[in-house]
N, C-alpha and C positions, 0 to 999 in steps of 0.2 A: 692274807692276814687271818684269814677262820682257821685255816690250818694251824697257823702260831698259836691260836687263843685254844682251840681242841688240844696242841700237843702240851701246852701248859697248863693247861685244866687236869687233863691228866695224871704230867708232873707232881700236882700238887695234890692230886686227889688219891691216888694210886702211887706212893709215893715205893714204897716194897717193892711194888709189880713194875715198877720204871726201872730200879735199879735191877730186877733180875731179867728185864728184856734185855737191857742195855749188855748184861752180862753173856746172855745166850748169843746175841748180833756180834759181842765181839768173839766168843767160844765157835761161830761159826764162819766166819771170817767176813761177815757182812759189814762189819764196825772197822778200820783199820785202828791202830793205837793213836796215831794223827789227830782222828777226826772221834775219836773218845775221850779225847784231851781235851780240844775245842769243844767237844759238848761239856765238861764236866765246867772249863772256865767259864761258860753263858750260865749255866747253873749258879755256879758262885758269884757271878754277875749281879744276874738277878736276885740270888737269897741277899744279898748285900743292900740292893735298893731297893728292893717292895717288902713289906712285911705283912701277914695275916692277921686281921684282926678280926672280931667274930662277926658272923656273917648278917647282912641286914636281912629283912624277908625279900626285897628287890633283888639285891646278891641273887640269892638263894633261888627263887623265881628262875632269874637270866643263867643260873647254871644247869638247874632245871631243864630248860628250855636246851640250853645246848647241847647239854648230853642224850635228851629225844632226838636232835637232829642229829646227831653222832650214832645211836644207833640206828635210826632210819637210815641214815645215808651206808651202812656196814649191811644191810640189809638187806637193800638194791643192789649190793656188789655179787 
């Protein structure tokens, strides 16, 4: 589930740089069209049922906080 909430955090944060990895993955045949499709329908999914509203200081805090453990953990690697 950390995974999900990092890959979405992402999504939403780096929304430019989502779309031109997703571009390269599929330019180098790591994405098939399949499984580009299905990610683009969870995307539309999701824009559909959550919406962004501005951020509380708690938000902000816990996003904080994950993208420290997101780089520490890319760090160790």
């Amino acid at each position: 589930m950390f995974d999900e909430l990092v890959v979405e955090q992402y999504r939403l944060t780096f929304h430019k740089e989502n779309l031109h990895l997703l571009k390269v993955l599929r330019g180098s045949g790591a994405l098939t069209v399949k499984n580009l499709e299905r990610i683009r329908v969870a995307n539309r999914r999701r824009e559909r049922e959550y919406a962004l509203v501005g951020k509380s200081p708690l938000v902000a805090e816990l996003d904080g906080r994950v993208m420290g453990m997101l780089q520490d953990s890319i760090r160790m690697q």
